[in-house]
C-alpha positions in Angstrom: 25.0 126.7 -108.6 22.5 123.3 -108.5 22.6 124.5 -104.4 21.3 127.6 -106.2 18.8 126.5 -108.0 16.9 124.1 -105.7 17.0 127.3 -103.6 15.0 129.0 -106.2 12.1 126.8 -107.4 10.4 127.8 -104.4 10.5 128.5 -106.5 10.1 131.2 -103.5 15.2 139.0 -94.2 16.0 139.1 -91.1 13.5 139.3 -88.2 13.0 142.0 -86.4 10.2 141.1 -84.1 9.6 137.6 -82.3 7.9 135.5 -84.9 4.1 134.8 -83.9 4.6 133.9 -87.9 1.8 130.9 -88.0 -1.0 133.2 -86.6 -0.5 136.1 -89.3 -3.6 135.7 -91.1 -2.7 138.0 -93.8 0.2 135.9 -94.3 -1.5 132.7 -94.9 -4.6 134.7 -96.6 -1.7 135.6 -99.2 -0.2 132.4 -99.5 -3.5 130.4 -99.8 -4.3 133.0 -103.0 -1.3 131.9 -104.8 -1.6 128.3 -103.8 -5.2 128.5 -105.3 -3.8 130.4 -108.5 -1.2 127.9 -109.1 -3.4 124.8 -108.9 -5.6 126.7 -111.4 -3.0 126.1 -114.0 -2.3 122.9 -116.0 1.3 124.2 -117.0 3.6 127.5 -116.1 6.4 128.8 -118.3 8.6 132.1 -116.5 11.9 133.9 -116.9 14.0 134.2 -113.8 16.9 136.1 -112.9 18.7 135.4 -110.0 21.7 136.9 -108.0 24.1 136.1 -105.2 26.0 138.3 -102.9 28.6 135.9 -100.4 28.9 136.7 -97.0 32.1 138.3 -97.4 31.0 140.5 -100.2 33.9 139.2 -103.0 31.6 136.6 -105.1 28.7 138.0 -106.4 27.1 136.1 -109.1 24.2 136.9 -111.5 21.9 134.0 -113.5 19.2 134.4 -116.2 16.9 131.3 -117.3 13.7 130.1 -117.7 11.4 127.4 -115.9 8.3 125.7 -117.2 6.1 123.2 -114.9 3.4 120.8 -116.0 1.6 119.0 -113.4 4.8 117.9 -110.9 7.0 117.9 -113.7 9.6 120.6 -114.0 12.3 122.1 -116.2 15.0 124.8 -115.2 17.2 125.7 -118.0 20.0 128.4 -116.7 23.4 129.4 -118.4 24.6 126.2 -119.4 23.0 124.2 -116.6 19.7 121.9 -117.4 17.6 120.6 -114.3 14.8 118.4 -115.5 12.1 116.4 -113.5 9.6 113.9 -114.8 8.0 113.1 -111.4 10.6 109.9 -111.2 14.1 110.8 -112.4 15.9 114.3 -111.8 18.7 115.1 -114.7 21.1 117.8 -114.1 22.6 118.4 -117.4 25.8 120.1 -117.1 26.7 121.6 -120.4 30.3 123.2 -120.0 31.6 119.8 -118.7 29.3 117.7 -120.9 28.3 115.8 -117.9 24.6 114.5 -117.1 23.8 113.6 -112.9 21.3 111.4 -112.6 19.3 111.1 -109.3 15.8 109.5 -108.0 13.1 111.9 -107.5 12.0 112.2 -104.0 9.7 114.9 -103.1 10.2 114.4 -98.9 14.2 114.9 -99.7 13.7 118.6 -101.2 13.6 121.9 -99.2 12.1 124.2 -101.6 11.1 122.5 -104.9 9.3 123.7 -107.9 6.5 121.4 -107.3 6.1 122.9 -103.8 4.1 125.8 -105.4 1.3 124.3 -105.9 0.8 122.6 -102.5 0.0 124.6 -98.9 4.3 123.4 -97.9 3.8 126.7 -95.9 1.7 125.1 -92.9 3.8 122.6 -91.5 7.8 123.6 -92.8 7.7 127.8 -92.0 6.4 130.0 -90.0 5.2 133.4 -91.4 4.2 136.8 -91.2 3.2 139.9 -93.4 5.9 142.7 -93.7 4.7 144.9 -95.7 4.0 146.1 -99.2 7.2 145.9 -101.7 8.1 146.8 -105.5 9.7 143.7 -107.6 10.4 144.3 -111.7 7.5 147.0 -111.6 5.1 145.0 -109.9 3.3 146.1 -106.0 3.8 143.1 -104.3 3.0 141.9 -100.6 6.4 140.7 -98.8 5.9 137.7 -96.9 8.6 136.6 -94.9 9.0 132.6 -93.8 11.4 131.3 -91.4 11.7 127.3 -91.2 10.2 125.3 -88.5 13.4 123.2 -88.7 16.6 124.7 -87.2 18.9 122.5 -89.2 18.0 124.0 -92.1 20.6 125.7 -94.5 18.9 128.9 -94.4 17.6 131.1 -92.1 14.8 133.5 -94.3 13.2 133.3 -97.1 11.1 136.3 -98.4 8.7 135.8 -101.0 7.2 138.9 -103.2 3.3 138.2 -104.1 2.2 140.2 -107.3 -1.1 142.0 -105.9 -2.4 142.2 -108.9 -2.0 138.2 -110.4 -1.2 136.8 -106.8 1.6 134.9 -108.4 5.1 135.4 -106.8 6.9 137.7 -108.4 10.2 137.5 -106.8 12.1 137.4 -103.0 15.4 136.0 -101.6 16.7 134.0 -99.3 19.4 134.7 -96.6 22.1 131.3 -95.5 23.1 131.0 -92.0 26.2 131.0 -93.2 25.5 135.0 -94.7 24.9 134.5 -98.3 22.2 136.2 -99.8 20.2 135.2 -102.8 17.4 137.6 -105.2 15.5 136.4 -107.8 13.2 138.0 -110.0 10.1 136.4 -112.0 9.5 137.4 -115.1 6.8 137.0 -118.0 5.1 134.5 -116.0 2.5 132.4 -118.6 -0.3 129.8 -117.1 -1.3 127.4 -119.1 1.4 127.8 -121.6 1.9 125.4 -123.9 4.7 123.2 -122.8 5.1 120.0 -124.4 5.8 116.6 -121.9 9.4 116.0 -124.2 10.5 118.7 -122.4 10.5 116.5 -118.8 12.7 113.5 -120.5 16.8 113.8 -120.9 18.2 111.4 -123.3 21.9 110.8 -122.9 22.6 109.0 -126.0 21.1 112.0 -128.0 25.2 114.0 -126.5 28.2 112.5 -128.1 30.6 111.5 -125.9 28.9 112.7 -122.5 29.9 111.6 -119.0 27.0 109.8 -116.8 26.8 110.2 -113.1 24.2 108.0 -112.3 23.4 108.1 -108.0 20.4 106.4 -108.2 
């Protein structure tokens, strides 16, 4: 699931035509709207859903939670799972085994990271085209699909769903090479929420008796 997750903060199917991807100017057009948007807020609070399918069809999982973002910090709080970033230290909180991992934060390490919405990622890591016009929890969106620059890369697509009307992502999924399949959904998407900066801090000694992982 924290595979999951760093999947999502992006945040963000197959090809069916040879990939001219970085010359679609309707693509980056789209993309460069909700780059703009994003950097237009000081903070972002949203509900997420998010489902997987495996390859083989018998694990399919379903997630609800809820992300807030303030500046590059970042919070993902789903079903007994914490992930929390204040720009220096990640904390994955896990809640079932009382456990707390705690890593360095290093932006060049991470494929698709919350923070990575508010930066033009897009240009140098994918190429991408327009596919077409989509519905996602309502919403008309334009369908963008990416495919990375880098082969080694753990997936192969990733399609993002651009609200038209708020040109703030409102959903996509990404497909593994290894045939999983991910959706997610955004939902109730807020900028300039009010999100306060205690949220970005874990404090073990405030869980009795929890186990520290620390990899740093």
């Amino acid at each position: 699931m924290k595979k999951l997750i760093g999947i999502l903060s992006i945040g963000l199917i197959a090809i069916t035509q040879s990939a001219t991807a970085q010359d679609d100017a309707k693509a980056k057009s789209i993309l460069d709207a909700v780059t703009k948007k994003a950097n237009s807020f000081k903070s972002m609070k949203s509900n997420f859903s998010l489902n997987l399918s495996s390859a083989n069809g018998k694990t399919k999982q379903s997630k609800i939670g809820t992300f807030y973002m303030k500046g590059s910090k970042y919070r993902i709080s789903i079903q007994g799972q914490e992930i929390i970033c204040d720009n220096k230290t990640v904390w994955t909180y896990i809640k079932d085994n009382n456990e707390v991992q705690i890593s360095n934060y290093n932006p060049n390490e991470q494929t698709i990271s919350p923070t990575k919405l508010i930066t033009n990622f897009y240009d140098k890591e994918y190429k991408y085209r327009y596919i077409g016009t989509k519905k996602s929890g309502g919403k008309i969106c334009d369908a963008i699909e990416l495919t990375p620059v880098n082969t080694s890369k753990q997936f192969k697509q990733v399609e993002i769903l651009v609200d038209k009307a708020t040109n703030t992502i409102a959903g996509g999924s990404i497909t593994e090479k290894n045939g999983n399949h991910y959706t997610y959904t955004i939902s109730n998407f807020s900028g300039n929420a009010p999100v306060e900066d205690k949220l970005f801090f874990f404090d073990p000694k405030a869980y009795k008796g929890i186990e520290v992982v620390d990899l740093r």
